[in-house]
C-alpha positions as CSV (number, residue, x, y, z in Angstrom):
1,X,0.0,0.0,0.0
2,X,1.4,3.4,-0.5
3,X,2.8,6.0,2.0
4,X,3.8,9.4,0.5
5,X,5.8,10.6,2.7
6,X,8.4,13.5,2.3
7,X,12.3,13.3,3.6
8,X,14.7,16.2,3.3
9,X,17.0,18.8,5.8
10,X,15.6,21.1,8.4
11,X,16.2,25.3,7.4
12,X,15.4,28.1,10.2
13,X,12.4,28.8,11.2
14,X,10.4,25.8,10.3
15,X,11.4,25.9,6.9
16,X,12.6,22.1,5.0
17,X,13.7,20.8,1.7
18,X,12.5,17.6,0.6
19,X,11.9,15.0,-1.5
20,X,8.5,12.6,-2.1
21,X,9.1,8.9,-1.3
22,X,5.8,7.2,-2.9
23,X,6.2,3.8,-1.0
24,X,7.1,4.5,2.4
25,X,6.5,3.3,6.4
26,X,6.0,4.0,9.3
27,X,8.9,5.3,11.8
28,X,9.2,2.3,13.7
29,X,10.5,0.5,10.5
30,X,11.6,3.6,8.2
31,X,14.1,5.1,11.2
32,X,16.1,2.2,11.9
33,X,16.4,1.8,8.0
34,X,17.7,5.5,7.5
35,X,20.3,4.7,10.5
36,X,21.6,1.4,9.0
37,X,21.8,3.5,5.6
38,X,23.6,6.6,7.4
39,X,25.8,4.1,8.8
40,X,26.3,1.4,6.0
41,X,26.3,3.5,3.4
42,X,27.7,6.8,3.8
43,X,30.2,6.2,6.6
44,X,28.1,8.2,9.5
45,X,28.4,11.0,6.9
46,X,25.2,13.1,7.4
47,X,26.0,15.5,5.1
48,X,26.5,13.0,2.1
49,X,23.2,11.0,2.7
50,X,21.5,14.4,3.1
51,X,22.7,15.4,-0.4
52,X,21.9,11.6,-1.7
53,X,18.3,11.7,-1.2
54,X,17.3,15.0,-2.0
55,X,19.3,14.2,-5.6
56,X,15.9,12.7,-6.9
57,X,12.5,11.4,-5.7
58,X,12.2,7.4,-4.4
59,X,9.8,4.9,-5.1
60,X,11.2,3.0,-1.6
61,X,14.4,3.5,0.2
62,X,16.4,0.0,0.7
63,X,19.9,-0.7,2.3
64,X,20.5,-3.4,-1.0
65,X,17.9,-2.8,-3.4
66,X,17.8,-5.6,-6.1
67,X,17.0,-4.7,-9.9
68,X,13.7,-5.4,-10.9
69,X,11.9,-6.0,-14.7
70,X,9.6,-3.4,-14.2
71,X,11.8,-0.9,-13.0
72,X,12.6,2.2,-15.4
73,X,15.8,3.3,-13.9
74,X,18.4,0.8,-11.8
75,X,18.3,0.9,-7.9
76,X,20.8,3.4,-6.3
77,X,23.2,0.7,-4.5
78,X,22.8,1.0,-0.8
79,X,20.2,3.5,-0.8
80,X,16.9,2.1,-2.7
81,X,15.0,2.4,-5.9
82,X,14.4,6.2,-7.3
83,X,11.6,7.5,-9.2
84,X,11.0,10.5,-11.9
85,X,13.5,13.1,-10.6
86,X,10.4,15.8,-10.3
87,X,11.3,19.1,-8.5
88,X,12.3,19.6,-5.1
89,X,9.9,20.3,-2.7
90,X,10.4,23.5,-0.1
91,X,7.9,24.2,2.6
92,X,7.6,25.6,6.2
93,X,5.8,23.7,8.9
94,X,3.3,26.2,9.5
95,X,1.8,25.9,5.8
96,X,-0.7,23.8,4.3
97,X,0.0,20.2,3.8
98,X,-0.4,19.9,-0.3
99,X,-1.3,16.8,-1.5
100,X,-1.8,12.9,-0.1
101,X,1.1,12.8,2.0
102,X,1.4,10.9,5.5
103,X,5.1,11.6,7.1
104,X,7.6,13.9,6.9
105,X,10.9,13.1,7.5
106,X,14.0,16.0,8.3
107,X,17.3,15.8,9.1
108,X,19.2,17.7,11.6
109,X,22.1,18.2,9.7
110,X,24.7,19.7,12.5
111,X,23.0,17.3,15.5
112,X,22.8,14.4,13.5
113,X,19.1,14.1,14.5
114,X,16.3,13.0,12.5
115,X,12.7,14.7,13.6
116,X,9.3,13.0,12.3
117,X,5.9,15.0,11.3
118,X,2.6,13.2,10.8
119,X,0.1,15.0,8.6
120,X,-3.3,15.6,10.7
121,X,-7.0,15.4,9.5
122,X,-6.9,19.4,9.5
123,X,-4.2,19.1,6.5
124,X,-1.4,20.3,9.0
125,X,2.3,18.6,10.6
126,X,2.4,17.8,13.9
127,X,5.5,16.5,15.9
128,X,5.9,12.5,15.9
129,X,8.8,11.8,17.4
130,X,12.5,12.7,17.5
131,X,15.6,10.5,16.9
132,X,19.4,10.5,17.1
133,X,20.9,8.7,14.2
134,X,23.6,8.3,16.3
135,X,21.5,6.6,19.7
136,X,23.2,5.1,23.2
137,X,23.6,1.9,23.0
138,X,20.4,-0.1,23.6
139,X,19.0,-0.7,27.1
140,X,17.9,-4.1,25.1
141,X,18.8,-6.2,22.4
142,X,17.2,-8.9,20.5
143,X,18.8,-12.4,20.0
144,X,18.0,-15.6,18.4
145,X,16.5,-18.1,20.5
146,X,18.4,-20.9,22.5
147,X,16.8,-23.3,20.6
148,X,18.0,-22.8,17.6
149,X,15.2,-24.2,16.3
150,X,13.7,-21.2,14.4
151,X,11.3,-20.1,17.6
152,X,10.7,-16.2,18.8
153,X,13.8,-14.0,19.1
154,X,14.6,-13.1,22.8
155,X,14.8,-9.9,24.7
156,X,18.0,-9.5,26.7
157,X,18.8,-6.8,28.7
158,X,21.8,-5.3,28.3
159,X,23.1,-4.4,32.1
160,X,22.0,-8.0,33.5
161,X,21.6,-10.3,30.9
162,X,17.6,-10.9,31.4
163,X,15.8,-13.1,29.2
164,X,12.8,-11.9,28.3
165,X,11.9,-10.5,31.9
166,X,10.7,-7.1,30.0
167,X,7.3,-5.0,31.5
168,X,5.6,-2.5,29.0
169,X,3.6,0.4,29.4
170,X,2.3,2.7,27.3
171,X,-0.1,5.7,27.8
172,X,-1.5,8.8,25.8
173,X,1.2,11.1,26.1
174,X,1.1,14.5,28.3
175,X,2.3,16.3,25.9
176,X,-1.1,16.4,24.2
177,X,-0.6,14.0,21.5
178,X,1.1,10.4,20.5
179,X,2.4,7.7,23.4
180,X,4.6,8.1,26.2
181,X,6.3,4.5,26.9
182,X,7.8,2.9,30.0
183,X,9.9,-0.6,29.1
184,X,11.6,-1.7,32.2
185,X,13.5,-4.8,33.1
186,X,12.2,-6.6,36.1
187,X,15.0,-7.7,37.6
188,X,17.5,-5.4,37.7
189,X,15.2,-2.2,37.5
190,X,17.0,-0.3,34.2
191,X,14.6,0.7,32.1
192,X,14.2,3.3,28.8
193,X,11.2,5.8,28.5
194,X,10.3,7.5,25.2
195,X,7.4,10.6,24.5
196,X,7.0,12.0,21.6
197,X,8.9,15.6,21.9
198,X,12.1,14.4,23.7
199,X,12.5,10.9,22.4
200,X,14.7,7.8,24.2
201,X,16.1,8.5,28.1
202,X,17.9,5.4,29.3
203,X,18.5,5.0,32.9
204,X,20.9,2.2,33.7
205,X,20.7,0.5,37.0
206,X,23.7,-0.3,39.1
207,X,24.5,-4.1,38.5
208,X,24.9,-6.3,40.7
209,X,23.1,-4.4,43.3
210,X,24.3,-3.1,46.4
211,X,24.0,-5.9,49.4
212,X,21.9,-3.9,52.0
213,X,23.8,-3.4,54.9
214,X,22.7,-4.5,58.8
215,X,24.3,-1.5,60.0
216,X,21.2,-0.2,62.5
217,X,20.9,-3.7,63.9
218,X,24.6,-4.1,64.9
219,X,26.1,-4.1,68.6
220,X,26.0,-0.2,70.5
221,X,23.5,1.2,67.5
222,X,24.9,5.0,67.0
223,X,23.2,7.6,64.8
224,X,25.7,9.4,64.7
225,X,28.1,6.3,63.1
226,X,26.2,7.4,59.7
227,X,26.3,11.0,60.1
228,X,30.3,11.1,60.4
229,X,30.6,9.0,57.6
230,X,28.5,11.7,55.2
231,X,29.8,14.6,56.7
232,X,33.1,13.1,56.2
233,X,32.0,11.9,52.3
234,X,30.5,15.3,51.2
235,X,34.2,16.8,53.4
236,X,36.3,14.6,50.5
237,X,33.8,15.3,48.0
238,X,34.5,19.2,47.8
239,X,38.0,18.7,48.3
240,X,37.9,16.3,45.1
241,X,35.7,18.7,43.2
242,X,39.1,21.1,43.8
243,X,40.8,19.8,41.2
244,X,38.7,18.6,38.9
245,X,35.7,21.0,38.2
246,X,36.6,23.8,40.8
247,X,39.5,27.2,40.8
248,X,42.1,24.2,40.9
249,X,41.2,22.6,37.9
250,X,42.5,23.5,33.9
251,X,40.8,23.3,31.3
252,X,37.0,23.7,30.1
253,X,35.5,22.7,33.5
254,X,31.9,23.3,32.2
255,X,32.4,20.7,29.7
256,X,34.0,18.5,32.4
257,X,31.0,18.7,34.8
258,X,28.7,17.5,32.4
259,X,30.2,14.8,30.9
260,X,30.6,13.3,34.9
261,X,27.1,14.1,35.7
262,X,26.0,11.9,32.7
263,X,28.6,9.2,33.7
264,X,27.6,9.1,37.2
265,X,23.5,9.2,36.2
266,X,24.6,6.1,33.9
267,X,27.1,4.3,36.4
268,X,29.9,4.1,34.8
269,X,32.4,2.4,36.8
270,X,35.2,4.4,35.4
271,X,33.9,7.3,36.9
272,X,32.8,5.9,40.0
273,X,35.8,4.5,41.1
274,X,37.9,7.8,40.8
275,X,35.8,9.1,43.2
276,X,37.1,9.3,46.6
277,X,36.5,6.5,48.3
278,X,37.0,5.8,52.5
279,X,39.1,2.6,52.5
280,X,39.5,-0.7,49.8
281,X,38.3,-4.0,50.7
282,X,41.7,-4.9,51.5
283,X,42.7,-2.7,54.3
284,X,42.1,-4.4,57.5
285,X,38.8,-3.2,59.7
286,X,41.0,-3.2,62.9
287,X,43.7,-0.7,62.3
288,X,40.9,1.8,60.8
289,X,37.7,1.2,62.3
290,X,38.6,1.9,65.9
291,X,39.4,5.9,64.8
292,X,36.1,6.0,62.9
293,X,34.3,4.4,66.1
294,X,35.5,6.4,68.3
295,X,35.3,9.7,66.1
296,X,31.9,8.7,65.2
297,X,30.5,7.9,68.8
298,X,32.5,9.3,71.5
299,X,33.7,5.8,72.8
300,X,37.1,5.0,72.8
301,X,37.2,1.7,74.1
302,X,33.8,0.5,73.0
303,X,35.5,-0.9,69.6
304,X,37.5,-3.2,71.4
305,X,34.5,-5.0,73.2
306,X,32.8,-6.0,69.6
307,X,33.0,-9.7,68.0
308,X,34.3,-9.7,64.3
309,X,31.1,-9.8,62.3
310,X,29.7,-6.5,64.7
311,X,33.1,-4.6,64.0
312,X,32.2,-5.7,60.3
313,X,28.7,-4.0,60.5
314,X,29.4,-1.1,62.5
315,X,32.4,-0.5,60.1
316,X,30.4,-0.9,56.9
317,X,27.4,1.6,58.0
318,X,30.2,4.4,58.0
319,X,31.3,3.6,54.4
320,X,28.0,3.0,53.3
321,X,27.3,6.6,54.4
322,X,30.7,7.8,53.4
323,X,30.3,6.6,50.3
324,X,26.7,7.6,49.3
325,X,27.2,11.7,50.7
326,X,30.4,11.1,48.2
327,X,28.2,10.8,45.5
328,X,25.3,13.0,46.0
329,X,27.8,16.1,46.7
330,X,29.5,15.4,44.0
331,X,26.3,15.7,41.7
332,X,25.4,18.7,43.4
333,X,28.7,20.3,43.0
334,X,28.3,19.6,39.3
335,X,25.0,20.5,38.6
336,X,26.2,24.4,39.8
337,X,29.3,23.8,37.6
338,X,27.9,22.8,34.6
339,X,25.2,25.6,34.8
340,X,25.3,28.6,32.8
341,X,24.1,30.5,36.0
342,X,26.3,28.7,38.5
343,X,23.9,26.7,40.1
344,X,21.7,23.8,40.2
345,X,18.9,24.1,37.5
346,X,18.3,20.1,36.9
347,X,14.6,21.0,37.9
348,X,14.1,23.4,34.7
349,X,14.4,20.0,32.4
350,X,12.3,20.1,29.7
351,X,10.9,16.7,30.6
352,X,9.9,18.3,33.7
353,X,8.4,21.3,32.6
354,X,4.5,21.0,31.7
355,X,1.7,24.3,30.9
356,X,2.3,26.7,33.0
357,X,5.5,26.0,34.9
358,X,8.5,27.9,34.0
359,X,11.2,26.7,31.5
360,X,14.3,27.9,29.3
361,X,13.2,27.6,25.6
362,X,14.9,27.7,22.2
363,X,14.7,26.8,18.7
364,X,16.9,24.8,16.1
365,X,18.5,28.1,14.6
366,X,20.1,28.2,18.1
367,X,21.5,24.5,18.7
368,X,24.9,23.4,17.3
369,X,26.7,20.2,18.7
370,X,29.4,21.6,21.3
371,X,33.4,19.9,21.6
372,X,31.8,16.8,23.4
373,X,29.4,15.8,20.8
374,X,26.1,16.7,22.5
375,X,23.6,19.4,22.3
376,X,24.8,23.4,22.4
377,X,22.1,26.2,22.5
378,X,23.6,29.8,21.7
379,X,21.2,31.6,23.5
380,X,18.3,30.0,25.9
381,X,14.9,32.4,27.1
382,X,13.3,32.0,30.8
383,X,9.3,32.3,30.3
384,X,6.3,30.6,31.5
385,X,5.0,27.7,29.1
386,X,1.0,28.5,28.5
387,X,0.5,25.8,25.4
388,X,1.3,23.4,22.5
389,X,0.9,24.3,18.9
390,X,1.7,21.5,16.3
391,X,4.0,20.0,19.2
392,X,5.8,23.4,19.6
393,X,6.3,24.7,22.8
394,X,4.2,28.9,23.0
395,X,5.5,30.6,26.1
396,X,4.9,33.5,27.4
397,X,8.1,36.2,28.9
398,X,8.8,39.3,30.5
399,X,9.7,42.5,28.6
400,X,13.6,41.6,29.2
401,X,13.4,38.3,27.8
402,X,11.3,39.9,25.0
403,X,14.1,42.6,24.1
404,X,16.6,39.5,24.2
405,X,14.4,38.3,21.7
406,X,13.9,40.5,19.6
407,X,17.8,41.5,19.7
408,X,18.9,37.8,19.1
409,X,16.5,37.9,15.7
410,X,18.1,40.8,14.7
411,X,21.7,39.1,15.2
412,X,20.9,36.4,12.6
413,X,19.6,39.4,10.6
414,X,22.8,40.5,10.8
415,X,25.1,37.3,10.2
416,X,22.3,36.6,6.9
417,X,23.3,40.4,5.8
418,X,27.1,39.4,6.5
419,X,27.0,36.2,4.5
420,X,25.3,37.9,1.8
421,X,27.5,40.5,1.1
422,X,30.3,38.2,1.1
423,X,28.7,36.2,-1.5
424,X,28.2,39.2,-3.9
425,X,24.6,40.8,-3.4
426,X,24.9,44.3,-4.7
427,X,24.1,46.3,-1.6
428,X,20.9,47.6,-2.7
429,X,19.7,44.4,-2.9
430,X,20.1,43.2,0.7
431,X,17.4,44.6,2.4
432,X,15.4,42.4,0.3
433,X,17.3,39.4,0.1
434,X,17.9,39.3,4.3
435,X,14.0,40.1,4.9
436,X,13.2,36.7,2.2
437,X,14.9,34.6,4.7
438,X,14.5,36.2,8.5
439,X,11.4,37.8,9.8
440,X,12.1,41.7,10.8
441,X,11.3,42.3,14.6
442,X,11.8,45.8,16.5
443,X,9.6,47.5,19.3
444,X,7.4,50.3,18.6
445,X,6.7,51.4,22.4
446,X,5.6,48.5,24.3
447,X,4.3,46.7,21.0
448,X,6.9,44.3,19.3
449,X,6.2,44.7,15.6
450,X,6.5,41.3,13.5
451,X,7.1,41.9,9.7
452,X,6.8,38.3,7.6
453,X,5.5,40.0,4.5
454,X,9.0,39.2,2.1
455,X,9.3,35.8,4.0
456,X,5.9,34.8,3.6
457,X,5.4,36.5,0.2
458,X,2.0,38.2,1.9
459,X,1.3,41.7,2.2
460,X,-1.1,41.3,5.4
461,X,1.7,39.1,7.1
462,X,2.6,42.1,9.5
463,X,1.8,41.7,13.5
464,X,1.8,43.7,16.2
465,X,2.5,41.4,19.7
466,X,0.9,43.4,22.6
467,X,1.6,42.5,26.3
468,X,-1.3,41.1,28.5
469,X,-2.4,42.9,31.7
470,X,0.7,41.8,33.6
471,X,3.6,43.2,31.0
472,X,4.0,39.5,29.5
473,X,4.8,39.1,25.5
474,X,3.9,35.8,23.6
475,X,6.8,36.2,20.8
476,X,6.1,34.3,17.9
477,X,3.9,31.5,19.6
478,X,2.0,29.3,16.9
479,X,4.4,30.9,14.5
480,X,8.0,30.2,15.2
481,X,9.2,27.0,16.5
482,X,9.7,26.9,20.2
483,X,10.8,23.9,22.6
484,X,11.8,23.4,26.1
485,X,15.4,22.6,26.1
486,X,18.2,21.4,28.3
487,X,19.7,24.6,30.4
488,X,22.8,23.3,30.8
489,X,23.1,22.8,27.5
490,X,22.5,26.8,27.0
491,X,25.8,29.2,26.8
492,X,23.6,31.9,28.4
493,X,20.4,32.1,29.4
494,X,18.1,35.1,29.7
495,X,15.7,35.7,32.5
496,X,15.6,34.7,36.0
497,X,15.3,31.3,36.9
498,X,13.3,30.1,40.0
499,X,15.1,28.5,42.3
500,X,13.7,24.5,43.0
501,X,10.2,23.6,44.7
């Protein structure tokens, strides 16, 4: 049965270039295709499979299409079978969906990041689903079955080797439209969770799990046995932080808090074990645990009256204390050093942020990958998120944030006049050229003033954005593109933040 469906490269502002496939599917089996072709056939290189399929229009995309009788033209080795090469298709999100088409597929060319649109019954896109062509490895893997006879592959899980102990949920998503999903594995606890605007999150469990300890039932029970060993854990924990994300350490310590944060969220053992730790397994519990125990509760002589297994307990409380306040401090001391603002704004994460709690938004004209591969936003803007439009976040600011706005639009204007004129536009010709591509925003009084007519090729496309009762602008909402992103992946933000609940 045929699926029109569109593929091409994500421009500013909602804008795309693409090309028709006539047989198509679905994103569960047309996204895994496009990353076995980005990685098969062009080498991981984005660019190049970009340029491949917006060469000519497709009948069906195939990693090793075959040559068929009936067939006009041969199959495009490692990419799939093309069709009449028609023209290229350019549209904006916001238009009119023109003719019988069901997906539309765009690439991300700078994140490596493939975005899916499904056409509505009102002839409009809406946001799918989002993808990395590059994803994590899998929280689970398929494999042929022990049998070998042919019978139903098997689920494994990844971080404890599970068979087939999977639980699945899925619900209507929050965000207003498509499925959030929950896939978990029941023994060990990891589990990955998709919704439709933010795509995968894995959450790796620690494997094999911690052996609860019997520390509150030991001999001469102590609260305070626990306390010294976090006080002492979050004492070693700063002192670490020193040297490796504080005024001690070189280099980009930014950069450096992030990528432990995501190591320690995903427990990497690498990362783990440079943290300090109290003592190693091999160091005997006599020549240190009579200075803890006496440090710890006041009794100097108390140590010597335990048996083996209670010096054992009373010994492993302290650590397991120690070793815990090591770990939460450090994630603290990292969420302020990987902020933008210098402190802890993990509770501004999109995935957390629902209508009318505050957030940082963006758009794609600001994200570029930064030097450790992940996300980087130029520029993100505080404001107070009132709805969804086509899956796009519409917020609403405060007259600052507006101004940062409306100065950050005329920045690209700027950079699109500057690449311009180094290509050779005669100079009265730029004005025209730079108001094609960006909309024109400026302030007249309180009103910001939104000229779209050369971009949208409409005289009447002119709007004057007034702010409600309480100084608040909407700028751009159900217009321009807007999502809730990541603040720490932000260079600056503008706007004050709250501080956590």
């Amino acid at each position: 049965m045929s699926t029109p469906t569109l593929i091409g490269v994500a421009a500013l502002r909602g804008r795309y270039t693409a090309r028709l496939i006539q047989f198509s599917e679905d994103p569960q089996v047309l996204v895994p295709l496009l990353r076995r072709i980005w990685t098969d056939t062009f080498g991981r290189d984005t660019d190049a499979m970009a340029a491949a399929l917006l060469a000519r229009n497709w009948w069906s995309l195939a990693v090793n299409p075959k040559p068929r009788r009936w067939e006009q033209q041969p199959p495009v080795p490692g990419l799939g079978y093309p069709a009449d090469n028609d023209t290229i298709r350019r549209g904006a999100l916001r238009e009119d969906i023109s003719g019988a088409l069901e997906w539309l597929y765009l690439l991300h060319l700078d994140q490596r990041r493939l975005v899916v649109y499904e056409a509505t019954v009102h002839g409009r896109w809406l946001r799918h689903s989002a993808h990395h062509l590059d994803p994590a490895e899998h929280l689970f893997v398929t494999a042929p079955a022990d049998d070998g006879g042919g019978g139903p592959e098997m689920t494994v899980c990844t971080v404890c080797g599970a068979v087939d102990e999977v639980d699945h949920v899925e619900v209507p998503s929050m965000a207003g439209y498509g499925y959030d999903t929950a896939t978990s594995c029941t023994r060990c606890g990891s589990s990955v969770v998709t919704d439709p605007m933010f795509g995968d999150h894995v959450t790796r469990k620690p494997w094999p799990p911690q052996a609860p300890t019997t520390g509150h039932a030991t001999a001469a029970p102590d609260e305070r046995r626990p306390h010294a060993g976090a006080e002492a854990g979050q004492t070693a924990a700063e002192w670490w932080a020193q040297d490796t994300i504080g005024p001690r350490a070189s280099g980009d310590t930014r950069r450096a808090a992030r990528r432990i944060l995501a190591d320690v969220d995903d427990g990497d053992p690498a990362v783990l074990d440079a943290l300090p730790h109290y003592t190693s397994a091999e160091e005997s519990v006599d020549t240190s645990g009579w200075g803890l125990f006496a440090d710890a509760t006041g009794d100097t002589t108390g140590w010597f009256g335990l048996r083996i297994q209670q010096r054992d307990e009373a010994l492993a409380v302290y650590r397991d204390a120690y070793d815990t306040a090591v770990t939460d401090r450090v994630s603290d001391l990292c969420h302020s050093a990987a902020s933008p603002i210098g402190r802890d704004v993990s509770h501004l994460h999109p995935d957390r942020v629902r209508t009318g709690d505050v957030g940082v938004f963006s758009g794609d004209w600001a994200r570029t990958t930064g030097p450790d591969g992940g996300d980087r936003i130029e520029v993100g803007f505080v404001g107070t998120l009132i709805d969804h439009w086509n899956g796009w976040a519409v917020f609403s600011c405060t007259r600052e944030v507006a101004e940062a706005i409306v100065a950050d639009q005329q920045r690209h204007r700027d950079q699109c006049r500057h690449r311009l004129r180094e290509q050779g536009v005669p100079a009265d010709d730029l004005d025209r050229r730079v108001d094609a591509e960006l909309a024109d925003l400026s302030f007249d009084g309180d009103v910001i003033v939104a000229d779209q007519r050369a971009l949208s090729d409409d005289p009447d496309a002119i709007e004057r954005i007034t702010p409600d009762g309480d100084g608040r602008y909407v700028v751009m909402g159900r217009s321009w593109c807007w999502e809730a992103v990541d603040p720490y992946a932000c260079v600056r933000i503008v706007g004050d933040l709250p501080d956590p609940a």
